[in-house]
C-alpha positions as CSV (number, residue, x, y, z in Angstrom):
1,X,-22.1,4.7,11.5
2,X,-19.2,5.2,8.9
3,X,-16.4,7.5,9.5
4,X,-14.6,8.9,7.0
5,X,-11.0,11.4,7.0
6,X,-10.9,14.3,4.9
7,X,-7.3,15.7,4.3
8,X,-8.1,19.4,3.2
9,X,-5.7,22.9,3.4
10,X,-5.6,25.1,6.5
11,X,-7.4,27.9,4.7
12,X,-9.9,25.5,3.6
13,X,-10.5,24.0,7.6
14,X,-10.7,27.7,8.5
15,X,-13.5,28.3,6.4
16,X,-15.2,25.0,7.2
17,X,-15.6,25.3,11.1
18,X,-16.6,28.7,10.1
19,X,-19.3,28.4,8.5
20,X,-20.0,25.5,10.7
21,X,-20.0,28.1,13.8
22,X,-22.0,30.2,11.9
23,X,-24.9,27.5,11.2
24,X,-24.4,26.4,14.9
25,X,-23.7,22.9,14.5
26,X,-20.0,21.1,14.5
27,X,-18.2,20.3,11.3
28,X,-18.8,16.9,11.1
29,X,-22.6,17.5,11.1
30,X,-22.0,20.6,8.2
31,X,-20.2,18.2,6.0
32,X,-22.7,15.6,6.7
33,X,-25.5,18.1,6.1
34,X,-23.8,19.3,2.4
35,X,-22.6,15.6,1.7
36,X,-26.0,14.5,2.1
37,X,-28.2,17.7,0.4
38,X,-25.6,17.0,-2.4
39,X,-26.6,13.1,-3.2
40,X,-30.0,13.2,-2.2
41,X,-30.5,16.1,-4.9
42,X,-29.0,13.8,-7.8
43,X,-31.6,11.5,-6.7
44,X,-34.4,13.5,-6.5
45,X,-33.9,14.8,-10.2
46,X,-33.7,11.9,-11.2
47,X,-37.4,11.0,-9.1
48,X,-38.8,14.1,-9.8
49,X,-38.0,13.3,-13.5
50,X,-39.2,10.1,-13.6
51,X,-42.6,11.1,-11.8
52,X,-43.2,14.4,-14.2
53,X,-42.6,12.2,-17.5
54,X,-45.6,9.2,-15.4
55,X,-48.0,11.9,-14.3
56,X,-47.7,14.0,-18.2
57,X,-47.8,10.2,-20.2
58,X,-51.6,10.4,-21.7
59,X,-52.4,14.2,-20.2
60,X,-52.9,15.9,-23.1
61,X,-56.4,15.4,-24.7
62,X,-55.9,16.5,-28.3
63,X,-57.1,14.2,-31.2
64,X,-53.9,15.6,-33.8
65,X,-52.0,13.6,-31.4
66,X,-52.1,10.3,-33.3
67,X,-49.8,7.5,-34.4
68,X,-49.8,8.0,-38.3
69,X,-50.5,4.8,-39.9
70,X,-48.3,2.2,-41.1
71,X,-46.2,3.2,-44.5
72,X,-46.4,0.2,-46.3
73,X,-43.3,-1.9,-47.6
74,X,-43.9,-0.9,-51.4
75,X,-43.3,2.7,-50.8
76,X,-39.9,2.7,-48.8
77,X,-36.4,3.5,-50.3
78,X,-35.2,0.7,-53.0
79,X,-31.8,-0.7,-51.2
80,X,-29.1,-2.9,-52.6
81,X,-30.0,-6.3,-51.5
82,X,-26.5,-7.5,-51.8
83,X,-25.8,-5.7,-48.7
84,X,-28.1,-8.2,-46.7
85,X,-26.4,-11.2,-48.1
């Protein structure tokens, strides 16, 4: 298991084994317990993203909802063709 040193204030300690006394655990295990609710929330927007846009993809049964055809060539903006040389 990793070990890590945090160099943080007196009224900042104070507050920290605190509210670690108040949530009856040590604080080691607090920060743990906010280090870890902090990351694990960045991944699981990113997840619960990811799983929202796969389970919406195709859920909406509406013909309007088409790709519109192909514009053909002849009909787009004339460009300088000296541009592309």
């Amino acid at each position: 298991m990793a070990q890590i040193s945090l160099y943080i204030d007196d009224a900042i300690a104070s507050k920290l084994s605190a509210v670690a006394k108040a949530n009856n655990c040590s604080v080691s295990k607090f920060v743990t317990s906010v280090l870890t609710e902090r990351f694990a929330d960045q991944s699981t927007k990113y997840e619960l993203k990811r799983q929202l846009l796969s389970e919406l993809r195709g859920a909406i049964d509406d013909a309007t909802l088409v790709e519109p055809p192909e514009i053909p060539w002849e009909l787009d903006a004339p460009r300088p063709t000296e541009m592309f040389r």
